[in-house]
N, C-alpha and C positions, 0 to 999 in steps of 0.2 A: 436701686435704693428708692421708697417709695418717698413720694412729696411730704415735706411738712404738714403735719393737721390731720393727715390720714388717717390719724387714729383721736381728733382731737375730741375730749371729753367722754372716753369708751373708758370705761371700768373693767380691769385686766387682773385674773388671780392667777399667779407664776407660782408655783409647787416647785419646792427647789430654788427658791428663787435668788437667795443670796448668793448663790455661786457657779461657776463655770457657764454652762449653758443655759438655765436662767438669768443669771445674771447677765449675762450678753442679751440676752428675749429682752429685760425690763428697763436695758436702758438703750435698747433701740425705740420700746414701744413709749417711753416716755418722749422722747426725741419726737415722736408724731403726736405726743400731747395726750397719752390714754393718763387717766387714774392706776394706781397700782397699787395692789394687795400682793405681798411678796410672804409666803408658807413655807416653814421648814421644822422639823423637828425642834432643832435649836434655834433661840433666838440669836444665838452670838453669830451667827452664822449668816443672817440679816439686817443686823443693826452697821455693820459697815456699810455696806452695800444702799441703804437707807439713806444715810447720813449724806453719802455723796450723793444720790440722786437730789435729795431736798438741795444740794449745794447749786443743783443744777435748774433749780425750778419745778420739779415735780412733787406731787403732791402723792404721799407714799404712805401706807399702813402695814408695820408687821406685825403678824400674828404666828406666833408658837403654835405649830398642828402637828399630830401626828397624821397623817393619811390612812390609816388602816384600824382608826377609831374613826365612827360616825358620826358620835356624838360633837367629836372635834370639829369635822368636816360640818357639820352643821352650825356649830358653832362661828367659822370660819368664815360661813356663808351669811351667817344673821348680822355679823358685824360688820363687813362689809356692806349689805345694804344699807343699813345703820349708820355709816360712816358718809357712802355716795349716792347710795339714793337704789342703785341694779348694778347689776353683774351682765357684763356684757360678754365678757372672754373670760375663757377659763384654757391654761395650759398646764398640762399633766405633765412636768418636770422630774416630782419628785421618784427618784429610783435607789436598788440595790442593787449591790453582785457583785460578787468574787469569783476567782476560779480553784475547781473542785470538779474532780470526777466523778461520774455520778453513783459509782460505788459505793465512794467515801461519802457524799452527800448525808447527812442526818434529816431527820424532820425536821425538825427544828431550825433549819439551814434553810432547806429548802421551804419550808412555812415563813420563812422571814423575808425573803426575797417575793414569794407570791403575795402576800400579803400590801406589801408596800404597792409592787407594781402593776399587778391585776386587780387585788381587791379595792386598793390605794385610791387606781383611775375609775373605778366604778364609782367606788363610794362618793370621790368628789363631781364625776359627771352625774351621779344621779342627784345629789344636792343642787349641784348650780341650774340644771337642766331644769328639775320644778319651777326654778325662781325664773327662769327664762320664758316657759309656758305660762304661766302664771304672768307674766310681765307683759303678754301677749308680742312683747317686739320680737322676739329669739335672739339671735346670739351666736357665736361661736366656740366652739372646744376644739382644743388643736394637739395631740396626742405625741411623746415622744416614742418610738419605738426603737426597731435596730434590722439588717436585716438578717438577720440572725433566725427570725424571726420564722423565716420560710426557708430558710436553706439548714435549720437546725445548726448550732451552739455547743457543739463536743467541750466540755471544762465547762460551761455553763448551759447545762442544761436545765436548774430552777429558772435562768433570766431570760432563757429560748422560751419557753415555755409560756410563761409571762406576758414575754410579749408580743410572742402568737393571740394570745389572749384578746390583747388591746388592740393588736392587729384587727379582728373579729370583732370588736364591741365596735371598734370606729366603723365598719362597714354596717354594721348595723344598727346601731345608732342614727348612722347617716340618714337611714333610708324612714328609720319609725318615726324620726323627729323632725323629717324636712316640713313637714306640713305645721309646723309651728315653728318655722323661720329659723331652726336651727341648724348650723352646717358644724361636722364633725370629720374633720380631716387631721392628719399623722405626717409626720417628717422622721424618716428613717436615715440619723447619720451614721457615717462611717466614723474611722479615727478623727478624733478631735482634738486640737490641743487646750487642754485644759490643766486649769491648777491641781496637783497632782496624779491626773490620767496618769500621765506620762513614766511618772516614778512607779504606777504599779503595773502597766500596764506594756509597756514599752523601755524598761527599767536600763535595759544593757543596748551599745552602741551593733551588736549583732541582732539584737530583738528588730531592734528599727529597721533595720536592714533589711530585713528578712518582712517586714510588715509594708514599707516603702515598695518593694518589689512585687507586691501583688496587690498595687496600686497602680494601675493604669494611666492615671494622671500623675502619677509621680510625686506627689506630698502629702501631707496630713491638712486636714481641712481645718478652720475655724471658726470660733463661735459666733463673729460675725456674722461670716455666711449661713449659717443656721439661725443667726435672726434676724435678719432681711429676708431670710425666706419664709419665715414663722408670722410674721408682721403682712406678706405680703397676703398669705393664708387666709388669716382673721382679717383684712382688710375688704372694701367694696369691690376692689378687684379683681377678687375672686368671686366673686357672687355667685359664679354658675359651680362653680367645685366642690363640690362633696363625697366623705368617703373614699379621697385620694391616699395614697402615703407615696408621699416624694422622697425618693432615695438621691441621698447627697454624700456618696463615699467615693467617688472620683474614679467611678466604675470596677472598686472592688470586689462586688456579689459576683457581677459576669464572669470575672475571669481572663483571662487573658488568651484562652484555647488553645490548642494544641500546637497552632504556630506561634505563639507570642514566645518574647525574647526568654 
């Protein structure tokens, strides 16, 4: 857990932010003192989320966005400088996906999931990014991915695909924009427990089972954990990291090999 203040007076934009894994990011980074602009399609969906943070002392802006309108994203971005002055952090939260085989997959299906999650984290890295170059300090963007990502997503192959995608823009990103103080790093979680994951996700006491068991560490992770390590990301303490994706699924990608239980 990083020290109080670590984050003190950093202007943070959480996509997603009202709930699960956002919400966990926005009230740890507030806990270290950042400014927060919390984006979600719905506003109802940040106004709780809001309400307790200011209960808490932090100083909080939501704004209604879609991510996969520009004009939004820009929008998104004017008001926030408007409100704090820059945009120091930016973390790409917001996502889709269902599962669907990719037979059955429509256009439409799958245009709605790339949209959000590919075009989504483009559109808002390439808004915040400007105002960071332009700001001359740089800044941070911190990307959620899955790993899914490079081991391919059978029933989800629009959200594999995705965030292959983002996988890609973060390593390159990394690399365009370090010379203007920008670092562009990803945290790839495994199972999360989150508010309603679980019901669609993990539904039956055999799903779990079955999902527990090719989990090497033995449980489902939480959003905590994923935001003390998102915090510690966009933090000074990482200063030398860029273009990393930290895999936080308790060694499920690997496997368990041909002798495991």
């Amino acid at each position: 857990m990083l020290p109080e203040k670590s984050l003190q007076g950093r202007v943070a934009i959480i996509t997603g932010g009202g709930t699960g894994i956002g919400r966990a990011i926005a009230f740890e980074y507030a806990r270290l003192g950042a400014k927060l602009v919390l984006a979600s399609r719905s506003a109802d969906h940040l106004e709780p989320t809001a309400r307790e943070l200011e209960s808490k002392g932090a100083q909080v802006l939501c704004l209604a966005t879609d991510v996969r309108i520009p004009e939004q994203v820009d929008h998104l971005c004017d008001e926030t400088v408007r409100r704090f002055g820059s945009i120091d952090i930016l973390v790409n939260n917001a996502a889709g996906n269902f599962i669907c085989r990719a037979e059955d997959l429509s256009v439409n299906g799958w245009n709605a999931v790339i949209n959000i999650v590919l075009n989504g984290t483009f559109y808002c890295s390439r808004a915040t990014g400007l105002r960071m170059i332009e700001s001359g300090r740089g800044g941070n963007i911190l990307n959620l991915v899955a790993t899914y990502a490079w081991t391919g997503g059978p029933g989800t192959i629009h959200s594999a695909c995705a965030k292959a995608g983002v996988v890609c823009m973060t390593r390159t990103l990394a690399v365009e924009w370090a010379r203007h103080k920008i670092r562009v790093n990803a945290i790839a979680p495994g199972p999360v427990e989150t508010e309603g994951a679980g019901s669609r996700l993990w539904a039956t006491p055999e799903v779990r089972s079955a999902m527990l068991d090719a989990i090497p560490r033995g449980r489902i992770g939480n959003t905590e954990e994923i935001a003390q390590a998102s915090a510690y990301l966009v933090s000074d303490f990482a200063d030398f990291i860029t273009g990393e994706v930290l895999v936080m699924d308790g060694g499920q990608w690997l496997g368990k090999g041909m002798f495991g239980r």
